[in-house]
C-alpha positions in Angstrom: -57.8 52.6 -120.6 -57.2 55.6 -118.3 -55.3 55.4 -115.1 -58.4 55.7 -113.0 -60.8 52.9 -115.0 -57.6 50.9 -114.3 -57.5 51.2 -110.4 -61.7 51.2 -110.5 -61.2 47.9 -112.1 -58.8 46.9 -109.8 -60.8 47.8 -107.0 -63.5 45.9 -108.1 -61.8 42.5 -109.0 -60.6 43.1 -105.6 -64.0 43.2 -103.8 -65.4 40.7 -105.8 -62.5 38.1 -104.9 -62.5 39.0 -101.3 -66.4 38.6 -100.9 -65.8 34.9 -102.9 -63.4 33.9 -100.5 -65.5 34.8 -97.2 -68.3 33.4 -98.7 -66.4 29.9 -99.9 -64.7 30.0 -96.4 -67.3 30.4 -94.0 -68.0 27.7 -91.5 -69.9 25.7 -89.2 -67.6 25.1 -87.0 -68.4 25.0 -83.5 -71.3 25.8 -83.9 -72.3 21.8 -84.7 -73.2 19.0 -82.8 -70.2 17.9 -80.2 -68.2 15.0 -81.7 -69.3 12.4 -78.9 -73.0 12.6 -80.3 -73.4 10.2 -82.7 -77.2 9.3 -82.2 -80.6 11.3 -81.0 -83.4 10.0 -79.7 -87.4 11.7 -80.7 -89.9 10.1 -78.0 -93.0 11.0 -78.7 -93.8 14.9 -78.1 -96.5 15.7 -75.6 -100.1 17.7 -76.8 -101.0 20.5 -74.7 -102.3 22.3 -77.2 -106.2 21.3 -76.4 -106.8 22.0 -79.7 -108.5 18.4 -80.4 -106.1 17.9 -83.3 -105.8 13.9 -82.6 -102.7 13.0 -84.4 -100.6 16.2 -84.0 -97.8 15.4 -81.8 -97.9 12.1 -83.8 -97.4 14.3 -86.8 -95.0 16.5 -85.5 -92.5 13.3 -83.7 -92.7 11.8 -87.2 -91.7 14.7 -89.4 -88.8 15.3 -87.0 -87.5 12.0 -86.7 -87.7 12.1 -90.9 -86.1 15.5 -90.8 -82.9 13.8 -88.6 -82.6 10.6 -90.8 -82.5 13.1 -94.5 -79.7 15.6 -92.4 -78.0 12.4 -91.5 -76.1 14.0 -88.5 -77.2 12.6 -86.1 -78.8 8.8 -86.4 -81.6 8.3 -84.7 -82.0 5.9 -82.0 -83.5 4.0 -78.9 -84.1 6.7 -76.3 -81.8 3.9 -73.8 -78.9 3.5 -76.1 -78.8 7.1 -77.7 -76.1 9.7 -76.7 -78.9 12.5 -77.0 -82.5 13.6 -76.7 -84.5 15.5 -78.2 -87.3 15.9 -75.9 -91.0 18.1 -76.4 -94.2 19.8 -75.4 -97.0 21.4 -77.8 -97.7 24.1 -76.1 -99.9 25.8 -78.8 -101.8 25.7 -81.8 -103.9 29.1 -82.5 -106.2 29.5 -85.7 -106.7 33.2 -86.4 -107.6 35.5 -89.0 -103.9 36.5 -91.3 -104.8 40.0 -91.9 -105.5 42.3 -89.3 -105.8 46.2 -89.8 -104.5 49.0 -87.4 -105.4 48.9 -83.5 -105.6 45.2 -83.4 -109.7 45.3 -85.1 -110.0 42.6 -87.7 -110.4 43.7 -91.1 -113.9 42.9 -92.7 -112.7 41.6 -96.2 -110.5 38.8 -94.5 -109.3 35.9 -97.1 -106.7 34.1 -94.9 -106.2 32.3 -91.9 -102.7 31.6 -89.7 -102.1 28.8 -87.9 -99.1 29.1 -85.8 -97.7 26.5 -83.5 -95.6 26.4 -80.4 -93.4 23.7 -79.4 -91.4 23.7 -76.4 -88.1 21.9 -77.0 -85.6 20.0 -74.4 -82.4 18.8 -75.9 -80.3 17.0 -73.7 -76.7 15.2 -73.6 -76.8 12.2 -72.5 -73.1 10.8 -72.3 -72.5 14.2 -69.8 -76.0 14.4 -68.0 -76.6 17.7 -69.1 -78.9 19.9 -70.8 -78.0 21.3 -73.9 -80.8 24.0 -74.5 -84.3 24.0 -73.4 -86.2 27.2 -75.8 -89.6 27.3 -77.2 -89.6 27.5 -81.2 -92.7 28.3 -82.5 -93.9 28.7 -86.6 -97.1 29.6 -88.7 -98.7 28.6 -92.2 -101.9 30.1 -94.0 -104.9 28.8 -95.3 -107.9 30.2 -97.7 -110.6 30.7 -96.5 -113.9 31.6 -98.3 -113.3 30.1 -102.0 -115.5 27.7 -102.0 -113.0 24.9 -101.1 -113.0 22.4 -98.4 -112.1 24.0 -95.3 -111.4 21.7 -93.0 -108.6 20.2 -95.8 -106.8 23.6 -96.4 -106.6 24.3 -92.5 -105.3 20.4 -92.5 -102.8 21.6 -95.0 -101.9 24.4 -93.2 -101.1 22.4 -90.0 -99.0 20.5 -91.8 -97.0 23.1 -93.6 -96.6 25.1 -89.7 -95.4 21.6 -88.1 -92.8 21.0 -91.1 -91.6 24.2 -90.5 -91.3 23.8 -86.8 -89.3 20.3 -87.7 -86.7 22.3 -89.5 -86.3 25.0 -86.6 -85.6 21.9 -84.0 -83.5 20.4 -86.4 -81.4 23.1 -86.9 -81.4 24.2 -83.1 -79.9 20.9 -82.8 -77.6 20.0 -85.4 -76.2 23.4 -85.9 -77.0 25.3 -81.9 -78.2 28.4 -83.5 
């Protein structure tokens, strides 16, 4: 081997160790839930939505709470023994056409809809009476439309994917503060 497919080689092992080690060695760390949280509480999250869905905030309270006990944390508790809460407001739920074309017309060939959903989220401490954050998160999902399928299940679907979504986002506002 020549001198200079020596140092390229060099070079390279180089790199590619020093990228293996930042990535092996990067960190959470405080950037996590503070050590004196041990449990969360999930009341029931408030509709505001007027969007007639009946069982959506019961949806949304339920995937959340099953998002905190699979993360395993933070344990969910009673909302007058936990050290936290994890407090919310459906602000929104829109249903509108996926594709849209230049200056905001909608295109006529459209073969998607988006639901998106907004969620206004309160997490408090507790233990030291304070707020946390308080920040709105908010996440879509598409549906088919046109295909000859039932609608109304697809658009179900689609709710359902937007407030699992939505559950990760709080989740990870919470367990990790990003």
């Amino acid at each position: 081997m020549t001198l200079n497919r020596k140092v390229l080689l060099f070079v390279l092992i180089v790199a590619i160790c020093s990228i293996n080690f930042i990535a092996c060695s990067y960190s959470f760390t405080g950037a996590s839930v503070p050590s004196h949280l041990k449990t969360v509480s999930v009341p029931l999250f408030n509709d505001r939505t007027g969007s007639g869905e009946f069982d959506l905030s019961e949806k949304l309270t339920n995937t959340l709470i099953q998002r905190f006990i699979e993360d395993n944390t933070l344990t969910i508790g009673d909302k007058l023994k936990s050290d936290s809460i994890v407090e919310g407001t459906l602000v929104s739920l829109s249903d509108a056409p996926a594709v849209v074309s230049g200056g905001e017309r909608v295109s006529e060939n459209i073969t998607s809809r988006r639901i998106t959903l907004t969620v206004r989220v309160v997490y408090r401490d507790l233990i030291k009476r304070q707020t946390i954050f308080e920040r709105n998160y908010s996440n879509y999902a598409d549906y088919p439309v046109g295909g000859g399928g039932d609608i109304t299940t697809v658009r179900r679907q689609a709710i359902e994917k937007a407030i699992e979504y939505i559950a990760e986002d709080i989740l990870l506002g919470v367990v990790s503060n990003w």
